[in-house]
C-alpha positions as CSV (number, residue, x, y, z in Angstrom):
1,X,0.0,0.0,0.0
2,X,1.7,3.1,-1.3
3,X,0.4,6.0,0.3
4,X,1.5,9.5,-0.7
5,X,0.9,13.1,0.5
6,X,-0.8,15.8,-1.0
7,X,1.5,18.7,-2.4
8,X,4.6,18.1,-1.1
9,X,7.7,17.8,-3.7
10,X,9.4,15.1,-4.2
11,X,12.6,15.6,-5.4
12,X,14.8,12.8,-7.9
13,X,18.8,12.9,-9.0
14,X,18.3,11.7,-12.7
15,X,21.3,10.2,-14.7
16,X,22.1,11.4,-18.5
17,X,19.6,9.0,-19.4
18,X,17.1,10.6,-17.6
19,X,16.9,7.6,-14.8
20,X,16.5,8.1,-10.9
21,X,19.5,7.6,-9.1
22,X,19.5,5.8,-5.5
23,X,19.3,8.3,-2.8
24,X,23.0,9.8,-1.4
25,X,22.2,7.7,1.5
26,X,21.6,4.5,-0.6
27,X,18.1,3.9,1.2
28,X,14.6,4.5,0.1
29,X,12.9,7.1,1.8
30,X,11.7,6.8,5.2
31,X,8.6,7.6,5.0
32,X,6.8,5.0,2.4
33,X,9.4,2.9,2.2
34,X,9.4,2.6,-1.5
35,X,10.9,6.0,-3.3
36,X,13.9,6.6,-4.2
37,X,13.6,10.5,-4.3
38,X,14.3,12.7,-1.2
39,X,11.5,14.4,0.1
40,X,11.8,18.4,0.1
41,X,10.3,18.7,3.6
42,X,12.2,15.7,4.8
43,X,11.4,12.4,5.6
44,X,10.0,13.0,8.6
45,X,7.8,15.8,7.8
46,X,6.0,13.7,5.8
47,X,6.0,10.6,7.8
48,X,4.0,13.0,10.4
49,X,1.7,14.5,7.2
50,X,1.1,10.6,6.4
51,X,0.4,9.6,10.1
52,X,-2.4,12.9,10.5
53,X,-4.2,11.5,7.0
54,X,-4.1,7.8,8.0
55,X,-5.7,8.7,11.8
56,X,-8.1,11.5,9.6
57,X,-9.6,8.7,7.7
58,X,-9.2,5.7,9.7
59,X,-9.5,6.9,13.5
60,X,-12.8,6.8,14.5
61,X,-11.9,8.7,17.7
62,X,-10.6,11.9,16.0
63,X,-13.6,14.9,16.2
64,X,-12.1,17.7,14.3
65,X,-10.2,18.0,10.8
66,X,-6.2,17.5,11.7
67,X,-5.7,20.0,8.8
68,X,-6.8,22.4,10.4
69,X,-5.2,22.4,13.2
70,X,-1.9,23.9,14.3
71,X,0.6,21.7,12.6
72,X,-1.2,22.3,9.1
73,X,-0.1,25.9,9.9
74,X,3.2,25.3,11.2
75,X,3.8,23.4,7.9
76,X,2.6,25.9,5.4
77,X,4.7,28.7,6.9
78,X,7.7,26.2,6.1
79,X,6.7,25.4,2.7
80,X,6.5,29.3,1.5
81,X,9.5,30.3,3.4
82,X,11.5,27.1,1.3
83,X,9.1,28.3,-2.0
84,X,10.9,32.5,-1.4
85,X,7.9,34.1,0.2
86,X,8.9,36.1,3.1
87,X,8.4,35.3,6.4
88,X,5.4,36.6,8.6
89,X,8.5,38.4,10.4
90,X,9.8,39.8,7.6
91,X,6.9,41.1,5.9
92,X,6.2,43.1,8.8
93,X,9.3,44.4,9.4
94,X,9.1,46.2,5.8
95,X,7.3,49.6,5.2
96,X,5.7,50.4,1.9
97,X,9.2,51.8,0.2
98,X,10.4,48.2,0.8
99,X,13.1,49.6,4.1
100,X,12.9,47.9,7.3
101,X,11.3,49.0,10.0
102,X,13.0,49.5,13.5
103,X,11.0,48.1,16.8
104,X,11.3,49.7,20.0
């Protein structure tokens, strides 16, 4: 059962011919078990992502939507900072004219 998250990148070395090249480490990834591409997040990142989608579905006891929740938001700050958006820091820290902005 190959199970894989929504949106996240996977990332593969290709050879001249255009074929994926083990992993640096000479493993398959962590997280399914079955890729040989490195996950931009990391292995663990989506290991968790997998984990919150399997209990989501499958866990009978869960009462509110795990995206939603904290985590979700954690990991979408981390995806735009690696994408070049600016941090919630940075972008207020910057007037209109684009200079920083000094806090007392």
């Amino acid at each position: 059962n190959l199970s894989l998250p929504r949106a996240i990148p996977l990332a593969y070395r290709l050879d001249e011919n255009l074929k994926p090249l083990d992993r640096p480490d000479g493993k398959l990834d962590e997280a399914t078990g079955f890729l040989r591409g490195e996950w931009i997040g990391g292995d663990q990142a989506v290991t968790e992502i997998l984990e919150r989608d399997r209990r989501q579905v499958y866990d009978t006891t869960i009462e509110n939507n795990l995206e939603t929740d904290d985590s979700r938001k954690k990991w979408s700050e981390w995806v735009r900072l690696l994408m070049g958006d600016d941090s919630p820091e940075a972008k207020a820290n910057k007037n209109l004219n684009g200079r920083k902005r000094f806090s007392a």
